[in-house]
Each structure stands twice: as structure tokens, then as C-alpha cells.
C-alpha positions as CSV (number, residue, x, y, z in Angstrom):
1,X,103.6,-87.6,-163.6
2,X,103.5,-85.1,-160.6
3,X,104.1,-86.1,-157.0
4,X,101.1,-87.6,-155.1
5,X,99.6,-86.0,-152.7
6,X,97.4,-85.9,-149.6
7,X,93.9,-84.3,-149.4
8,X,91.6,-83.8,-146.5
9,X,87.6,-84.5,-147.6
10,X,85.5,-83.4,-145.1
11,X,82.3,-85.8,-145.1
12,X,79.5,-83.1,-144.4
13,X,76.1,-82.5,-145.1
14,X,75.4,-79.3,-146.8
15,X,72.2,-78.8,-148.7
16,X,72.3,-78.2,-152.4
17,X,72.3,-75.1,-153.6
18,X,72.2,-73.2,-150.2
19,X,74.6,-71.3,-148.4
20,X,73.4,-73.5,-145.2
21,X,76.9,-74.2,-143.2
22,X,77.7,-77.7,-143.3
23,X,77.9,-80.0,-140.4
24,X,81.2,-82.1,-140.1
25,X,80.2,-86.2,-139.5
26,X,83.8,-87.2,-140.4
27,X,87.4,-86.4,-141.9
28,X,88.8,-89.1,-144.7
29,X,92.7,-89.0,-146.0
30,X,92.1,-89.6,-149.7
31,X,95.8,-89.9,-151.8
32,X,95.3,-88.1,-155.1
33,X,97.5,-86.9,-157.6
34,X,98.7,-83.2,-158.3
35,X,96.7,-81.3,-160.9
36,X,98.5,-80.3,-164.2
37,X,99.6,-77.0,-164.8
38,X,96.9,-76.5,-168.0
39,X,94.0,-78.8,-166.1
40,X,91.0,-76.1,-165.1
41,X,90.1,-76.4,-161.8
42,X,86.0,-77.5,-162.0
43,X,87.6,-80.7,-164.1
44,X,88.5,-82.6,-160.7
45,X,85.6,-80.7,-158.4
46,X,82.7,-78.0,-158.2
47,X,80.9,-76.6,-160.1
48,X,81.4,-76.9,-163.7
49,X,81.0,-73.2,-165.8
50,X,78.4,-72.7,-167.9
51,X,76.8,-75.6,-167.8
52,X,73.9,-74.1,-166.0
53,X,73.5,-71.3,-168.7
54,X,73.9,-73.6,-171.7
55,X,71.1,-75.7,-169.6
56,X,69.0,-72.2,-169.9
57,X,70.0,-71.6,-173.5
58,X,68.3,-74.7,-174.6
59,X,65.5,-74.6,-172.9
60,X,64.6,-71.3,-174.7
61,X,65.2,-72.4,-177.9
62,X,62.9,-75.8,-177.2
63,X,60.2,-73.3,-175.4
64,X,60.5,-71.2,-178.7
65,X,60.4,-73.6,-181.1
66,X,57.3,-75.4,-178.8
67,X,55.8,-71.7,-178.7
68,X,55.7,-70.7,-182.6
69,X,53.2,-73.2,-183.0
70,X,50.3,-71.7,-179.9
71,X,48.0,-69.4,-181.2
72,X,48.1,-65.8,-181.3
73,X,52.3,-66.6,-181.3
74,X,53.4,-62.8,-182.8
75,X,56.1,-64.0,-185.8
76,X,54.8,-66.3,-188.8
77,X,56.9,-69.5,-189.6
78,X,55.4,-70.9,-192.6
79,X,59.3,-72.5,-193.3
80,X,59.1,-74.1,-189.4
81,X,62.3,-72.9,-189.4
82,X,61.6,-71.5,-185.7
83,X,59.7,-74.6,-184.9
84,X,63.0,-76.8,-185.8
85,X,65.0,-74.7,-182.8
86,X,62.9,-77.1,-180.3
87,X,65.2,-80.3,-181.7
88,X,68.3,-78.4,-181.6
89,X,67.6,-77.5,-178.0
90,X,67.0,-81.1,-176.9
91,X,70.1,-81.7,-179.1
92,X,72.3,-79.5,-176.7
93,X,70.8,-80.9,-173.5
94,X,71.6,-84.8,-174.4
95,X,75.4,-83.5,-175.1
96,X,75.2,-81.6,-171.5
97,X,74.0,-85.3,-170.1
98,X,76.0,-87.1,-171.1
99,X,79.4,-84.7,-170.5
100,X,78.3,-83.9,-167.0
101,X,77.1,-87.6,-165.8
102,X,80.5,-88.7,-167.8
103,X,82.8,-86.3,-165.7
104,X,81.3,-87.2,-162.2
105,X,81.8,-90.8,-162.4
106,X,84.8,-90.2,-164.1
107,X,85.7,-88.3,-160.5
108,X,84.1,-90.9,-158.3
109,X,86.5,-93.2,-159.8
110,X,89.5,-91.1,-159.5
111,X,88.6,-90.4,-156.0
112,X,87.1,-93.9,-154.9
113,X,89.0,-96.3,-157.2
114,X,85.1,-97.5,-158.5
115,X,81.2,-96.6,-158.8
116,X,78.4,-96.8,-156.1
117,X,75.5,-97.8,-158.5
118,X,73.2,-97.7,-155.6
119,X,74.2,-94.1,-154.4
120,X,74.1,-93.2,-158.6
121,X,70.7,-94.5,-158.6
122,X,69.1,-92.8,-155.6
123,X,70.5,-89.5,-156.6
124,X,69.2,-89.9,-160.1
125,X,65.7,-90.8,-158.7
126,X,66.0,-87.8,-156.1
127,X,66.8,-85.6,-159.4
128,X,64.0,-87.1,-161.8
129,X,61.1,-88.5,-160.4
130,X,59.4,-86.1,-157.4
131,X,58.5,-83.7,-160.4
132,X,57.9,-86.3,-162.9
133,X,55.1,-88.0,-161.0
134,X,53.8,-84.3,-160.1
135,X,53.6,-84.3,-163.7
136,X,51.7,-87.0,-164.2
137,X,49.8,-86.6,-161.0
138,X,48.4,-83.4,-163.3
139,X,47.4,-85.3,-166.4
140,X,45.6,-87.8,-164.1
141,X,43.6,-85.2,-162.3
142,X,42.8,-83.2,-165.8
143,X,42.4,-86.1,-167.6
144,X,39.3,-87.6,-164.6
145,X,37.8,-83.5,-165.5
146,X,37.7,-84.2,-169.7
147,X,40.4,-81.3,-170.0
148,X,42.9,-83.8,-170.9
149,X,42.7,-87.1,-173.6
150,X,45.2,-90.0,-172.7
151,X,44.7,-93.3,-174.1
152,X,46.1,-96.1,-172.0
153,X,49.2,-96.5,-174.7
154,X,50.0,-93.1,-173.8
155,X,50.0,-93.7,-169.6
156,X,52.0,-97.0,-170.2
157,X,54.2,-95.0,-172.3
158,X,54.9,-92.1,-169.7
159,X,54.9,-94.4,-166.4
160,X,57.7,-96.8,-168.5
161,X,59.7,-93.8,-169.9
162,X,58.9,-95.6,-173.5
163,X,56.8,-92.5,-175.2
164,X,59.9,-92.5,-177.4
165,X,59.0,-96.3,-178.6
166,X,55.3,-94.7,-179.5
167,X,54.6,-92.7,-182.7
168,X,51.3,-90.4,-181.9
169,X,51.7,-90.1,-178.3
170,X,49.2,-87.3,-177.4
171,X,50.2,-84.1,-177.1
172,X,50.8,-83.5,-173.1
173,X,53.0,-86.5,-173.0
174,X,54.5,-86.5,-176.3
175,X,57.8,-84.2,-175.0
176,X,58.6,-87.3,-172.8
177,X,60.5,-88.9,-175.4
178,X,63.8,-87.1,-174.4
179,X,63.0,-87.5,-170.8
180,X,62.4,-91.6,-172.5
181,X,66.2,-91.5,-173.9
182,X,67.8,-89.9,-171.1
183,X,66.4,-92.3,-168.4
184,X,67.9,-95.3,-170.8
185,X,71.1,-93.7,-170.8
186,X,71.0,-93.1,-167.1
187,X,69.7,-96.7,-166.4
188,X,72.8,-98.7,-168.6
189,X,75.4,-96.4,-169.0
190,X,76.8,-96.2,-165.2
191,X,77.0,-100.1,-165.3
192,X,78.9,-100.3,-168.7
193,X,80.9,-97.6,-167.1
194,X,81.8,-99.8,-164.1
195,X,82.0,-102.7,-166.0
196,X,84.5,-101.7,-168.6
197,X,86.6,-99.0,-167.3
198,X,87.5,-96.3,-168.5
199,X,89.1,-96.8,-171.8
200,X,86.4,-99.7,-173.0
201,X,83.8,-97.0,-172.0
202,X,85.3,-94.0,-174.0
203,X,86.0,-96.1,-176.8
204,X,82.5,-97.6,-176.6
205,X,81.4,-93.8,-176.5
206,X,83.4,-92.9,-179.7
207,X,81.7,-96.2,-181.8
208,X,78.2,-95.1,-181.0
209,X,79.1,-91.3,-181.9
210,X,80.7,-93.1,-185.2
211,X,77.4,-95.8,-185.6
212,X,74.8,-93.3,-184.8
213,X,74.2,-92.2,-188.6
214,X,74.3,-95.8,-189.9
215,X,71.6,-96.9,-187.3
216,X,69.3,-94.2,-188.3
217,X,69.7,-95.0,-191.6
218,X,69.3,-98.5,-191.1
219,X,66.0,-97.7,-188.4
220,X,64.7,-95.1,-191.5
221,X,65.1,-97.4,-194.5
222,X,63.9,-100.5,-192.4
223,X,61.2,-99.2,-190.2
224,X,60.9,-95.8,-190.5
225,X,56.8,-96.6,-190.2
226,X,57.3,-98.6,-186.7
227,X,60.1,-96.4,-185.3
228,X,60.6,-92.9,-185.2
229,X,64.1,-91.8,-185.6
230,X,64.0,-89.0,-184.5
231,X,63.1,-90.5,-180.7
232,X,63.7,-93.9,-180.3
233,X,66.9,-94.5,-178.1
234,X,69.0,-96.3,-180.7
235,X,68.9,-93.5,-183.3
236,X,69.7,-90.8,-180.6
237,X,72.6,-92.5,-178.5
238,X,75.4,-90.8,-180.5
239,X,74.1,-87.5,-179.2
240,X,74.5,-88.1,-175.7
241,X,77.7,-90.2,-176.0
242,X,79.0,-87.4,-177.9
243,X,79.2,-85.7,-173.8
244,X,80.1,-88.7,-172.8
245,X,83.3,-88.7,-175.2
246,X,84.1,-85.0,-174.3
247,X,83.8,-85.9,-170.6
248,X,86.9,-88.4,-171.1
249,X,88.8,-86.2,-172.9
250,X,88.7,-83.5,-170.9
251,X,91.2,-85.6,-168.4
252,X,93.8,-85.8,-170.9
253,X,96.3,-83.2,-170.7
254,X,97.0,-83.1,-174.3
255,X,93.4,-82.7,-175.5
256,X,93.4,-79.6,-173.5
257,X,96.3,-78.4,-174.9
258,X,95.4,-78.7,-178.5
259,X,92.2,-77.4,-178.1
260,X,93.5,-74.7,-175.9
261,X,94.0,-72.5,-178.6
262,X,90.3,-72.2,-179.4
263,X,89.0,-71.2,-176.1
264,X,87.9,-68.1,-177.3
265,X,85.2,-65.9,-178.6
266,X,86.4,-67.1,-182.2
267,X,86.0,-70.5,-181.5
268,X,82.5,-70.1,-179.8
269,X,81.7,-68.4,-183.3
270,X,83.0,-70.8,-185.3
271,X,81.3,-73.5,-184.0
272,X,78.4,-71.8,-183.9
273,X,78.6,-71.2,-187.2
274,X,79.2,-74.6,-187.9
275,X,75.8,-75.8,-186.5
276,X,74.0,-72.8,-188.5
277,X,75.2,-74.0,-191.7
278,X,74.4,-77.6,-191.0
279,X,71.1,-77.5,-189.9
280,X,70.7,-75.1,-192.8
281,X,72.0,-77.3,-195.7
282,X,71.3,-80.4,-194.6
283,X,67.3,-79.8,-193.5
284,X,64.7,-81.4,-195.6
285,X,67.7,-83.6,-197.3
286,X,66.0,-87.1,-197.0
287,X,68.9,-89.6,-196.5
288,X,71.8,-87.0,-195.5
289,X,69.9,-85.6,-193.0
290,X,68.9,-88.3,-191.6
291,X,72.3,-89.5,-191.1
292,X,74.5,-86.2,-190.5
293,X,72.2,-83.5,-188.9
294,X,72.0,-85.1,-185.6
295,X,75.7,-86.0,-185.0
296,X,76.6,-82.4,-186.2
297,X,74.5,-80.9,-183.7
298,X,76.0,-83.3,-181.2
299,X,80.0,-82.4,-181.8
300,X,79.1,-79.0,-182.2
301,X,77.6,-78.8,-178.7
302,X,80.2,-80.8,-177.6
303,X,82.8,-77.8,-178.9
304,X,80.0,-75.5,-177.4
305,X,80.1,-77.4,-173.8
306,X,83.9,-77.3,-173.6
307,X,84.8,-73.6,-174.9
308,X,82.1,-72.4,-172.5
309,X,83.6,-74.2,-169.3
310,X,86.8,-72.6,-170.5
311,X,85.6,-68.9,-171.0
312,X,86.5,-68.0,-168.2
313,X,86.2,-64.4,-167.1
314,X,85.7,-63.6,-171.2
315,X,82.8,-61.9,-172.9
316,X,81.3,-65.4,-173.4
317,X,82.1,-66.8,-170.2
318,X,80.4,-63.8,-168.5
319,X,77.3,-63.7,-171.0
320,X,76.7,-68.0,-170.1
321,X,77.2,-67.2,-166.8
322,X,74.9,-64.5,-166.2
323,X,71.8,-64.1,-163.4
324,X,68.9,-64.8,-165.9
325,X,70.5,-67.8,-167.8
326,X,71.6,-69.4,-164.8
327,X,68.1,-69.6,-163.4
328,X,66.8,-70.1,-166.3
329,X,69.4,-73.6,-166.2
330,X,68.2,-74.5,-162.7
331,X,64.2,-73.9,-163.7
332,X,65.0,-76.2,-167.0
333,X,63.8,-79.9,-166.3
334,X,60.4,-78.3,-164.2
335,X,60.0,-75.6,-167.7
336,X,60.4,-78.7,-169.9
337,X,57.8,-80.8,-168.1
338,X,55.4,-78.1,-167.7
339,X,55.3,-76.2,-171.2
340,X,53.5,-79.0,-173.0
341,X,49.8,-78.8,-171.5
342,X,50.3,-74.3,-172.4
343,X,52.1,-74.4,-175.5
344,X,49.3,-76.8,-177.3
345,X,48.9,-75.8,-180.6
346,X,45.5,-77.7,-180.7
347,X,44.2,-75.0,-177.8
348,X,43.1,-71.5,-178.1
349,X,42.0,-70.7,-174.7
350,X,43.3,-67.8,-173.0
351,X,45.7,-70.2,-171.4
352,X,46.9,-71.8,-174.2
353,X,47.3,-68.1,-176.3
354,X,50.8,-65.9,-176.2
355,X,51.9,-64.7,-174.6
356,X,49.4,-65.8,-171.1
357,X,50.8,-69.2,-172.4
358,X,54.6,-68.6,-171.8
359,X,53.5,-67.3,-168.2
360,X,52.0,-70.1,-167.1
361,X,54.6,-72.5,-168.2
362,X,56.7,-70.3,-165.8
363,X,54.1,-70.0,-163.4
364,X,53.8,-73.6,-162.9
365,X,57.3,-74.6,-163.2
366,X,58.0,-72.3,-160.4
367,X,55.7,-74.2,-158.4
368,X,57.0,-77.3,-159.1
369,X,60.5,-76.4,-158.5
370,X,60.3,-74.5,-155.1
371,X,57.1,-77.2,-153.7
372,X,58.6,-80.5,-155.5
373,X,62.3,-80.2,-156.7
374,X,64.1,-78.9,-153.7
375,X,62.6,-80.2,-150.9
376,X,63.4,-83.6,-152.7
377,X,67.1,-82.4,-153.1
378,X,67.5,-81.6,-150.2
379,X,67.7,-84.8,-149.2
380,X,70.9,-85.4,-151.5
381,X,72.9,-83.6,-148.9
382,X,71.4,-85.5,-146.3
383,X,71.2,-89.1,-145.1
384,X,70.5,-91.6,-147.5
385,X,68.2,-95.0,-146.8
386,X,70.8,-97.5,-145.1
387,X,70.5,-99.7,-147.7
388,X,72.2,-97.6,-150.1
389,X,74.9,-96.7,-147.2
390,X,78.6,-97.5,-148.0
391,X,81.9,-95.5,-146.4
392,X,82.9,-94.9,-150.3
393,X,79.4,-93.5,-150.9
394,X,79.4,-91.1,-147.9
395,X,82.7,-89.1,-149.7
396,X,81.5,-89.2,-153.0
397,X,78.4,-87.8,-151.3
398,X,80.5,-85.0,-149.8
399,X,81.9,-83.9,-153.4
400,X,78.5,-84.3,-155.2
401,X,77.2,-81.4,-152.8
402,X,79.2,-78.7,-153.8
403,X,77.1,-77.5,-156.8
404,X,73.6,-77.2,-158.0
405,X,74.9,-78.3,-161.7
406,X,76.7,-81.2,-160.5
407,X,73.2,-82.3,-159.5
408,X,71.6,-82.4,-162.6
């Protein structure tokens, strides 16, 4: 175990995502230990690599798969093989949930000796809910002009986060079922994380990667006709803990030197291929894939997550890293909430029609992330209500302000 040492935290407040010079409030001594020589330095701190691009990855292949089914879309995909990339996007950004929300309160702890649920909570509501209700705000206002349909099971659905509970939710909300799964996950999983510690948690983590097929399989042969298991939060759990379990670890010296190895172009391939060939042999397989194509997806991105933090300056590393994908990563939760009412495959208005549709999706998701998103985020590197206010909050704020993708 290396020598303890000392470390100066600055408490400033710096805005997110801004070169805005910070202004010092306070110094605080914290007593940390050395890093290992193989331990990569975004693991304790900062940014985290290629997080943002994998973010921008995804949301192409859901706003591809979403997109083959508008009309005038230029390929044919009579197999809805295209169609399918939608699932495998969500897929990737439940694993990048989980790892990331995983790895910061895995350094809170480190750092603080324990979790601020309060501070957890307002920065998750800071994150989610300015665009959310900007969202909905839209639906109401189309809805009161007969452009939109929403019966009242699909408002209760979308102001509770339970569209995932609700086979047949109309089309402009129906997309909230992930949002649905991740708010669960957000809402339980920093208490059971403060509750058990660390080891209970991961191992907790590793049952539900290990219990997710047997639950959809249970939820498919049982209920299949009151549940979807494809949405509901039981069935999907295993994919985000799947982050979760890659998260802790990531802290142990001698997983990162067995997978060290792998950290490489090959690897990416590899596992790459691996999640080709399962989606391929076991869609439309009843019972298998019910059980085995979800958890699949969910190691695989898990692989995917950790040999893209560790690309480094490699051919990889440089492509998830690049300009477009990056932005692409910051404009994904606005692109996700706003590509439903455009890429409506019951519309054939000029609006709804590719490629005008893909446009607007940007078009308003730009809107909604310069007028809504960061104003809102702002206020993350700023003062927080004095109800949430705690010394051990104030540093943990410090750290969380040193990257957009630790803000996710």
C-alpha cells in the first residue's frame, strides 16, 4: 500500500463546461492515498475519456434505428435489422449510467469517507428535469392545438417516469421508458450504495447482472401480456448494473492489470465482434433471446466503456474522442427527447419526412440545450439551496466541476 499523502482541493466555483476562471471560496487539506503505478489518471478525477463520444455513438444508432421507420427514409429494412440498432443504442447508454454514476460516488467516498444524497439529488434534478418539463411543456401546448393525442395514462405515465410500466404508450412519449429506468436507478441506487458499502453494493451489482436473464424469463413466461420486458425496470436492471460492476472494478489494481493487455484496437474489435454475432444469432430466438441478448449487449459495452477510457492517444482513442462525436455526446439527452415528435413513422408531413426530419430533431435539440440545459447547469458550479448545504458537499462540488461528462 503506497505512502499517504496530502492534497490541496481548492473549493471553487467554475461553471461546467466553460473555460470561465474559477473563483477560490476556500482551501480543504484532504489525506488521500498515492495512485498506483498502472491506475489511469481520470479513475480518481476529471474527465473520463470517451465517454462523451460513446454517449454520441449511441445516440446515432437509436436516432437511426428511430429514423428507418419515417417516411421517405432512403434504405429499405424489410428484416428491421436497422430498426433493432435503436435497442442496442439504449443498451450502451444504460452501461455508460451506470459506470459513470458508479465511479463518482465511488470517488465521493474515497475523498469524503460517505455520500451526500441531497447534493446527489439536486445535481441529478439540475441534469434531468429543466429539459424534461420543456419536453412535456411541448406535448401540452401541441396536444391543446389537436397536433398531438395523449390520453391521460400516457401524461401520468411521463410526469411519474412509469411509461416503462405502460404497454402502448403513444408515440411522443413512448421513448420515455429508458428515461423511466434510469430515473429508478438514479432514485435507489445512491441509497443502497450508502447503505451497504462498497463491497455489498458491487456484489449486489454482480447478482442482478447474474439474475437479469432469469427475471425476464420469469416476467416473459408469467406476464409477458401485462409487462413488457423489454422496458420495465426489473427486466432491464442487469444492464445498467453491468456499469455499475465495471465502475468497481476499475479501482482494483489487478483488474487493470489483467485486462491491460486488451487495451487495444484488437480488443475494441473483438468485442465488437462479439456483440455483432450475438445480436445476430440470438434475434428472433424466443426464450434465448429473451434471456441472453440483453446481458450480452450489456458486458460487451461494459468491455467497450473500459477499452475506450484506456485508448489513449491510439487510433480508437482518437476516433471516440473526436470534435463531432463529442458534441454529438453533450447534445445526446436533448436529441433523445426531441427525435420522437420528427421521427414518427405514423406522419408524412414535410416535417416528419427524411431527411427535413433528422434536422429538426437537431434543430430543436439545439434549442433546448443552449435555452434549457446550460443555463440550468450552470447552476451546478454555483451555490446550491442551503438546505442541501454541507462542508463535505461543498468539495465534492469542487471535483464534480471539472468536466462536462462527469455531469451526466
Amino acid at each position: 500500500m503506497p505512502p499517504p499523502v496530502l492534497t490541496v482541493c481548492l473549493d471553487s466555483r467554475r461553471i461546467p463546461d466553460t473555460e470561465t476562471p474559477a473563483k477560490l471560496n476556500s482551501v480543504v487539506i484532504l489525506q488521500a492515498a498515492a495512485p498506483e503505478s498502472n491506475e489511469p489518471s481520470w479513475l480518481r478525477r476529471g474527465h473520463v475519456p470517451a465517454l462523451d463520444g460513446l454517449r454520441g455513438l449511441s445516440i446515432l444508432l437509436v436516432l437511426l434505428g428511430h429514423g428507418t421507420l419515417s417516411h421517405n427514409f432512403p434504405f429499405s429494412d424489410s428484416s428491421g435489422a436497422l430498426h433493432r440498432l435503436s435497442a442496442v443504442g439504449v443498451d450502451m447508454f444504460f452501461v455508460i449510467s451506470g459506470f459513470l454514476i458508479t465511479l463518482l460516488l465511488l470517488r465521493e467516498r474515497d475523498r469524503q469517507g460517505g455520500i451526500s444524497l441531497k447534493g446527489f439529488y439536486w445535481r441529478r434534478a439540475l441534469r434531468i428535469l429543466p429539459a424534461y418539463v420543456a419536453y412535456l411543456a411541448f406535448l401540452f401546448i401541441t396536444t391543446r392545438l389537436d397536433l398531438v393525442a395523449l390520453q391521460l395514462r400516457d401524461w401520468l405515465g411521463a410526469l411519474t417516469y412509469t411509461v416503462n410500466f405502460m404497454p402502448g404508450a403513444a408515440w411522443e412519449v413512448g421513448h420515455l421508458w429508458s428515461l423511466s429506468v434510469e430515473e429508478h436507478f438514479y432514485l435507489a441506487w445512491p441509497l443502497v450504495f450508502m447503505l451497504l458499502g462498497n463491497r455489498c453494493s458491487f456484489l449486489l451489482a454482480a447478482a442482478l447482472v447474474i439474475a437479469g436473464p432469469f427475471i425476464r424469463l420469469g416476467l416473459w413466461s408469467w406476464e409477458h401480456n401485462l409487462v413488457d420486458v423489454d422496458y420495465c425496470t426489473p427486466a432491464r436492471m442487469d444492464t445498467i448494473a453491468s456499469g455499475c460492476c465495471l465502475a468497481f472494478l476499475a479501482m482494483r489494481s489487478s483488474f487493470r492489470q489483467k485486462l491491460g493487455i486488451f487495451a487495444d484496437g484488437r480488443g475494441v474489435l473483438a468485442v465488437a465482434g462479439f456483440i455483432l454475432v450475438a445480436n445476430i444469432l440470438l434475434q428472433g430466438r424466443g426464450r434465448p433471446e429473451v434471456m441472453l441478448l440483453k446481458t450480452c449487449n450489456a458486458v460487451g459495452f461494459a468491455a467497450v466503456v473500459w477499452l475506450g477510457a484506456s485508448a489513449g492517444g491510439s487510433l480508437i482513442g482518437c476516433f471516440l474522442n473526436c470534435r463531432l462525436l463529442v458534441a454529438l455526446g453533450t447534445l445526446s439527452y436533448s436529441l433523445y427527447l426531441w427525435q420522437q415528435p420528427f421521427l414518427d413513422p405514423h406522419q408524412s408531413r414535410w416535417f416528419a419526412s427524411w431527411p427535413w426530419n433528422l434536422l429538426c430533431v437537431f434543430a430543436a435539440a439545439l434549442a433546448c440545450h443552449w435555452l434549457v440545459e446550460r443555463p440550468f447547469l450552470k447552476l451546478k458550479g454555483g451555490r446550491i439551496p442551503k438546505v442541501l448545504k454541507s462542508r463535505r458537499l461543498c468539495v465534492f462540488q469542487t471535483e464534480k466541476s471539472s468536466s462536462f461528462n462527469d455531469l451526466a
